[in-house]
BATOR-630055 format. One record per atom (N, C-alpha, C): residue number from 1; x, y, z. Coordinates in steps of 0.05 Angstrom, whole numbers, plus 5000, padded with zeros to 4 digits. Example, Ala and Ser with C-alpha at 12.3 -4.5 7.8 and 13.67 -1.06 7.14 Angstrom:
(pt 1, (5264, 4886, 5156))
(pt 1, (5246, 4910, 5156))
(pt 1, (5264, 4934, 5156))
(pt 2, (5257, 4955, 5142))
(pt 2, (5273, 4979, 5143))
(pt 2, (5258, 5001, 5157))
This chain:
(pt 1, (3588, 0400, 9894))
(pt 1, (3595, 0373, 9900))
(pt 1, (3590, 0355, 9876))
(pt 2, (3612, 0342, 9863))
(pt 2, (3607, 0317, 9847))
(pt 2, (3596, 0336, 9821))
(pt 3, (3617, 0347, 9818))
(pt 3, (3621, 0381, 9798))
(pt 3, (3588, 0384, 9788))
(pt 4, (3574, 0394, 9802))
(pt 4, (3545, 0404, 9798))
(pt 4, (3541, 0428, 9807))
(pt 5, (3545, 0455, 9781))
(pt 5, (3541, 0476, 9783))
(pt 5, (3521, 0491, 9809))
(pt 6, (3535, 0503, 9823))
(pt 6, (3524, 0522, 9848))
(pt 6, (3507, 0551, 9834))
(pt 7, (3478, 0552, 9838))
(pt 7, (3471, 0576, 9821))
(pt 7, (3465, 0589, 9848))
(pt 8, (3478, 0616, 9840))
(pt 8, (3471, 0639, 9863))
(pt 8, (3456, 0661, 9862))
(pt 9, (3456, 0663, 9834))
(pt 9, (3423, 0676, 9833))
(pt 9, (3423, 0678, 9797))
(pt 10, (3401, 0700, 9793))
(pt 10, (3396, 0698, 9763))
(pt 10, (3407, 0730, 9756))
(pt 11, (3412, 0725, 9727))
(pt 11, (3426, 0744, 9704))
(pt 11, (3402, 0765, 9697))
(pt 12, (3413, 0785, 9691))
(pt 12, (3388, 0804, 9672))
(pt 12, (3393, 0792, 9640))
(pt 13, (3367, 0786, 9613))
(pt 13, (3372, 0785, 9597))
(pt 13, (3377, 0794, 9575))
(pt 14, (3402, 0799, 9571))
(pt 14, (3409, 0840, 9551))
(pt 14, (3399, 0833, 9520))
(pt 15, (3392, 0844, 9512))
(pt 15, (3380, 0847, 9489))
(pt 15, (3386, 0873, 9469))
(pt 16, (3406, 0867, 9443))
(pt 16, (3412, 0884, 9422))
(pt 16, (3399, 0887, 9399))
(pt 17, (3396, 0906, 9386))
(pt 17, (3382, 0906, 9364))
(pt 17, (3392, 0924, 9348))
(pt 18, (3387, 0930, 9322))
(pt 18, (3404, 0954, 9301))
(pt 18, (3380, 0965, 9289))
(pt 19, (3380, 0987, 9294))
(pt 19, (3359, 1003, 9286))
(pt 19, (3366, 1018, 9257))
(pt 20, (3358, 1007, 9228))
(pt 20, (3364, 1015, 9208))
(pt 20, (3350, 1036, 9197))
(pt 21, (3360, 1045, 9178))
(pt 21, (3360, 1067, 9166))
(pt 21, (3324, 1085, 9183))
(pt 22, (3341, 1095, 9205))
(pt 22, (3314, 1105, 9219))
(pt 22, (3317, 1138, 9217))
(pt 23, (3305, 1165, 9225))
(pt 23, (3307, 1198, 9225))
(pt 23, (3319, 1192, 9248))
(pt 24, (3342, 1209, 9247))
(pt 24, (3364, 1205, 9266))
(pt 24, (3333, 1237, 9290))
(pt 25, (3317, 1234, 9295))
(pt 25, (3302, 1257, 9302))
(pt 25, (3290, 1232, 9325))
(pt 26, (3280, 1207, 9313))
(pt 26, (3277, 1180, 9332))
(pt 26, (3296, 1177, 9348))
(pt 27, (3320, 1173, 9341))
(pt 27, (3343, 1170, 9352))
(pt 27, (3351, 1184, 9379))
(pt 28, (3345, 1206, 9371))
(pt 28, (3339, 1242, 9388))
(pt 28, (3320, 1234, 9416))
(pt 29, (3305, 1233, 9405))
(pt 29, (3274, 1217, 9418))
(pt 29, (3290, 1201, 9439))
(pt 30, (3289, 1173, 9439))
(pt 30, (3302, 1153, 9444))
(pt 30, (3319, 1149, 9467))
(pt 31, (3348, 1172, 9464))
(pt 31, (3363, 1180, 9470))
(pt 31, (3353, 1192, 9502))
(pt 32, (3340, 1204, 9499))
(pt 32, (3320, 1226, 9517))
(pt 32, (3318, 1199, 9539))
(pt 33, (3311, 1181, 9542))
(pt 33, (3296, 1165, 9554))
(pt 33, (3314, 1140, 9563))
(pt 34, (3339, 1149, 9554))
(pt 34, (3362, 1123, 9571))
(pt 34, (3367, 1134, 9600))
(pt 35, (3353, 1153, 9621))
(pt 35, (3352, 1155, 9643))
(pt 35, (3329, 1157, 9655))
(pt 36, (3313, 1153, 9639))
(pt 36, (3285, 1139, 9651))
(pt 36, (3284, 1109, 9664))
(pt 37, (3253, 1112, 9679))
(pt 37, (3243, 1081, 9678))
(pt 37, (3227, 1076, 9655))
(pt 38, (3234, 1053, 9637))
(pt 38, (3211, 1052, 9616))
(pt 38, (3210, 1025, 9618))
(pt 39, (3190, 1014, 9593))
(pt 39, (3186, 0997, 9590))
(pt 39, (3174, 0980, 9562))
(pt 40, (3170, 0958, 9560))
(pt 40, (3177, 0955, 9531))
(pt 40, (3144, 0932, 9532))
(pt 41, (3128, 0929, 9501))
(pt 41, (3108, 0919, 9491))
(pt 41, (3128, 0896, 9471))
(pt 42, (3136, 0869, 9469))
(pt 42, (3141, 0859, 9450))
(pt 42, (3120, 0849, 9434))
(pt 43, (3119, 0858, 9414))
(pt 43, (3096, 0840, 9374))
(pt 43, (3115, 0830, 9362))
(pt 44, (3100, 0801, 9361))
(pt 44, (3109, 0791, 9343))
(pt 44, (3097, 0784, 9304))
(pt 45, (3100, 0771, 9287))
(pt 45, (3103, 0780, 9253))
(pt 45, (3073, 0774, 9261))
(pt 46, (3059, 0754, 9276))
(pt 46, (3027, 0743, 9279))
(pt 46, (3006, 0768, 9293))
(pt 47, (3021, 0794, 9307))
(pt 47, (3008, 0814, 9313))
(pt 47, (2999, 0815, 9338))
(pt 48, (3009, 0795, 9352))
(pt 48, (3003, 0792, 9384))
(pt 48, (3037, 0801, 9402))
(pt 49, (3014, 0816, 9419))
(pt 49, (3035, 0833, 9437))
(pt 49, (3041, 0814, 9464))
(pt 50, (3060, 0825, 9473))
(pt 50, (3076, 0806, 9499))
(pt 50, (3074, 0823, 9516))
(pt 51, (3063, 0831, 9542))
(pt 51, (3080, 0837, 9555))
(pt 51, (3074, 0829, 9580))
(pt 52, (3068, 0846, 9607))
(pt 52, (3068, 0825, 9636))
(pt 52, (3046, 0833, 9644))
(pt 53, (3026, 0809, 9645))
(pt 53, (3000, 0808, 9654))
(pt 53, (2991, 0801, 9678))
(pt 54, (2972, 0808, 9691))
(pt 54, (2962, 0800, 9711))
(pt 54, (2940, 0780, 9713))
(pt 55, (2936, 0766, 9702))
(pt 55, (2926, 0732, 9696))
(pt 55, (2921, 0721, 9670))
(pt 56, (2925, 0702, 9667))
(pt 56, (2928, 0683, 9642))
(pt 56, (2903, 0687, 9623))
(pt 57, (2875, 0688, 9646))
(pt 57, (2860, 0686, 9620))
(pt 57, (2851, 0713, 9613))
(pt 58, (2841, 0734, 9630))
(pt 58, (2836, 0753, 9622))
(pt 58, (2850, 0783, 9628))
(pt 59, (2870, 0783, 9618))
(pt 59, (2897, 0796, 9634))
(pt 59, (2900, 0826, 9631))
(pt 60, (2900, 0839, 9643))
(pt 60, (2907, 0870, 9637))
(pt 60, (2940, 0871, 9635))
(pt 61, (2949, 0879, 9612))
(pt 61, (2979, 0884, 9599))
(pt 61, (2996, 0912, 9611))
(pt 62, (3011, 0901, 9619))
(pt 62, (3031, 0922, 9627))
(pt 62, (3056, 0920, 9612))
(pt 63, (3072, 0938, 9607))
(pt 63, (3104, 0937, 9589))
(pt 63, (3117, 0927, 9610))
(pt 64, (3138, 0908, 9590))
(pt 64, (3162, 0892, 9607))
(pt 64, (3185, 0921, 9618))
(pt 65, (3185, 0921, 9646))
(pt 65, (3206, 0937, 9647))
(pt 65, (3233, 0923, 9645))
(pt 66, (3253, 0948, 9628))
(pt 66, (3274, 0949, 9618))
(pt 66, (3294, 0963, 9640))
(pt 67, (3321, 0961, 9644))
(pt 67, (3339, 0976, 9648))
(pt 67, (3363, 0975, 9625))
(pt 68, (3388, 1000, 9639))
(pt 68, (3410, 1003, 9626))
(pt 68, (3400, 1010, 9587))
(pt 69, (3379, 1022, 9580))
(pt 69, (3371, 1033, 9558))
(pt 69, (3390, 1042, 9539))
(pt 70, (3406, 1037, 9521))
(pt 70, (3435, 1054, 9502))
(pt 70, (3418, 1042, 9472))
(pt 71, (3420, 1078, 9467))
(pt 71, (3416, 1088, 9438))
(pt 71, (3445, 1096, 9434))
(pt 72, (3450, 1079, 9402))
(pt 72, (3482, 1093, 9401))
(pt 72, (3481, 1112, 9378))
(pt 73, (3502, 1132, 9372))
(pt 73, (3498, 1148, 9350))
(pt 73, (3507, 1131, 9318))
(pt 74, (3494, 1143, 9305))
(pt 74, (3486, 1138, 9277))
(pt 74, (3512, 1125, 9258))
(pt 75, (3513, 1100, 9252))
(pt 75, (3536, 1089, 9238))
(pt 75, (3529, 1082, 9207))
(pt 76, (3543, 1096, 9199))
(pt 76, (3547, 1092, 9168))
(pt 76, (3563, 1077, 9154))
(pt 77, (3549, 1057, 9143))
(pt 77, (3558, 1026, 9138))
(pt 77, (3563, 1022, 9103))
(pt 78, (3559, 1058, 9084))
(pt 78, (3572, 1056, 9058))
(pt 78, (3545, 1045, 9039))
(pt 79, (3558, 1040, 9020))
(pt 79, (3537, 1038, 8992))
(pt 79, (3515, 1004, 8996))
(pt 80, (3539, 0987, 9006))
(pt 80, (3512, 0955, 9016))
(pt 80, (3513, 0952, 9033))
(pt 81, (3509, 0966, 9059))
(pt 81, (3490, 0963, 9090))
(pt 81, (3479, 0985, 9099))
(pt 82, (3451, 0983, 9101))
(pt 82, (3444, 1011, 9104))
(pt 82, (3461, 1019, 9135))
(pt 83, (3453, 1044, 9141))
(pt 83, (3458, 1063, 9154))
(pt 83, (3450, 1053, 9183))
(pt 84, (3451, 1047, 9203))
(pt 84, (3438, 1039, 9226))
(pt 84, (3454, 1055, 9266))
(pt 85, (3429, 1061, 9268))
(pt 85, (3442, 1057, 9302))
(pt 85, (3437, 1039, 9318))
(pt 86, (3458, 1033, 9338))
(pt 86, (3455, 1015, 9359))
(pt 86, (3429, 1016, 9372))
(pt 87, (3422, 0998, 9390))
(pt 87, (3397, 0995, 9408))
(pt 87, (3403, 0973, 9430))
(pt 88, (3404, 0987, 9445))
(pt 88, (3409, 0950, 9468))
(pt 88, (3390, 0967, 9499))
(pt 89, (3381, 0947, 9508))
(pt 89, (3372, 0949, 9538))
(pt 89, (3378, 0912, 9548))
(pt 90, (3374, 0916, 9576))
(pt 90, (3368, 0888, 9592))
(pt 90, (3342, 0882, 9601))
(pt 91, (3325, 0862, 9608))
(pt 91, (3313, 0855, 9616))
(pt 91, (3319, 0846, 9645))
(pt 92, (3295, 0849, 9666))
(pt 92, (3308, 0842, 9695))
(pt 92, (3308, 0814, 9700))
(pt 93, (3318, 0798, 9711))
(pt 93, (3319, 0772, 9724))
(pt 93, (3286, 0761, 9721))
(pt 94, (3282, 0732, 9724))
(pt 94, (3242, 0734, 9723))
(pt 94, (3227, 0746, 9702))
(pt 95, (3246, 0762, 9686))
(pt 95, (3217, 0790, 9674))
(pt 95, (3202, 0767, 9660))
(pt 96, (3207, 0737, 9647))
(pt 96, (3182, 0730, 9645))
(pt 96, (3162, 0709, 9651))
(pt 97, (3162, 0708, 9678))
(pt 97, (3157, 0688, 9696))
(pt 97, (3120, 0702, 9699))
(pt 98, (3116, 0732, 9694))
(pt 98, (3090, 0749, 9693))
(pt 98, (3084, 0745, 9666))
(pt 99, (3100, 0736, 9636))
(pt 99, (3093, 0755, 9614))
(pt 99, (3064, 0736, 9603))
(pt 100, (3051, 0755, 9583))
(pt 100, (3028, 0742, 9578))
(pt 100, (3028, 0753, 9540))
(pt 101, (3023, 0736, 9537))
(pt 101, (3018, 0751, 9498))
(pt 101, (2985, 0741, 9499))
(pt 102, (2972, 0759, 9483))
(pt 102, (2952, 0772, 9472))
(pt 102, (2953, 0770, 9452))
(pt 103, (2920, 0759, 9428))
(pt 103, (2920, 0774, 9403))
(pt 103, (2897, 0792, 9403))
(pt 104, (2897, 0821, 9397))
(pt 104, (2878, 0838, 9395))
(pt 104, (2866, 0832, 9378))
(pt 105, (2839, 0847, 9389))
(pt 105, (2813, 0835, 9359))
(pt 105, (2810, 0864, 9348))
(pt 106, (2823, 0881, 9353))
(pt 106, (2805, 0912, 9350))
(pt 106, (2837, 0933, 9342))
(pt 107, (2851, 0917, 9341))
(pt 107, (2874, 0932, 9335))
(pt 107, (2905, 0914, 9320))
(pt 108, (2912, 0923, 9304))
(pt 108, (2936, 0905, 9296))
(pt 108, (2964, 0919, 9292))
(pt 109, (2980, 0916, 9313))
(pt 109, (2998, 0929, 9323))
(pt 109, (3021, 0942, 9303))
(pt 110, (3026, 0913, 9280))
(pt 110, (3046, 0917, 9252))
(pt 110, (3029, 0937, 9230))
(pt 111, (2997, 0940, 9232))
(pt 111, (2992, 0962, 9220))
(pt 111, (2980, 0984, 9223))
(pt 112, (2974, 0979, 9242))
(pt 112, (2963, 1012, 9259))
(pt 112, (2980, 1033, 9272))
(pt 113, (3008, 1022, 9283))
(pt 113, (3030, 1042, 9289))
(pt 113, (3036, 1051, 9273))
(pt 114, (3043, 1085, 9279))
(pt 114, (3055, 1109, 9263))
(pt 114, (3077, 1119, 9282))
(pt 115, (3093, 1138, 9268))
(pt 115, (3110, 1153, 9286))
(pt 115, (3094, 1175, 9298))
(pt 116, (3096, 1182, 9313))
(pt 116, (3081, 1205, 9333))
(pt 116, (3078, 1234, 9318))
(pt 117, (3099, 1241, 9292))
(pt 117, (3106, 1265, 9274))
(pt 117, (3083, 1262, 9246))
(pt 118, (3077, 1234, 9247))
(pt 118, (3068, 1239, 9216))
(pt 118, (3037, 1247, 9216))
């Protein structure tokens, strides 16, 4: 009425990314797990993790669950763009109506992760 958008419910929020010059063996990995339930930890460049907590101040972290997971195969983009595969999942409706970010005192996420091989 009195052209004022009717909302009927909420969207999932899809999210793409290009995974550059990565061992197409990750990729492998990855792949494995687009018929799973998983779920995802977002860090950001400051080293604090996101994901869905169970209270504001002292929160135990759980990964944001993801659906619709696509790893695509390996695209070769020539001599000036590296090499990259696709990456996309959605996020569910709400997913961050729970989320909580954290900065660890005992761990720093941009330099303490390794690949699981090395």
């Amino acid at each position: 009425m009195g052209g004022v958008t009717k909302v009927i419910g909420r969207n999932p929020v899809n999210m793409t990314f290009a995974l550059r010059q990565i061992e197409q063996g990750i990729a492998k990995a990855l792949k494995k797990l687009m018929c799973e339930i998983v779920g995802v930890y977002l860090v950001n460049g400051d080293g604090q993790i996101m994901g869905i907590g169970d209270s504001a101040s002292t929160p135990n972290l759980y990964p944001i669950p993801i659906n619709s997971l696509f790893v695509g195969d390996l695209r070769l983009n020539g001599l000036d763009t590296p090499d990259e595969n696709a990456l996309s999942f959605s996020f569910q409706p709400n997913w961050s109506d729970d989320a909580v970010v954290i900065t660890p005192t005992d761990f720093n996420p941009l330099t303490d992760l390794a690949n699981a091989n090395q």
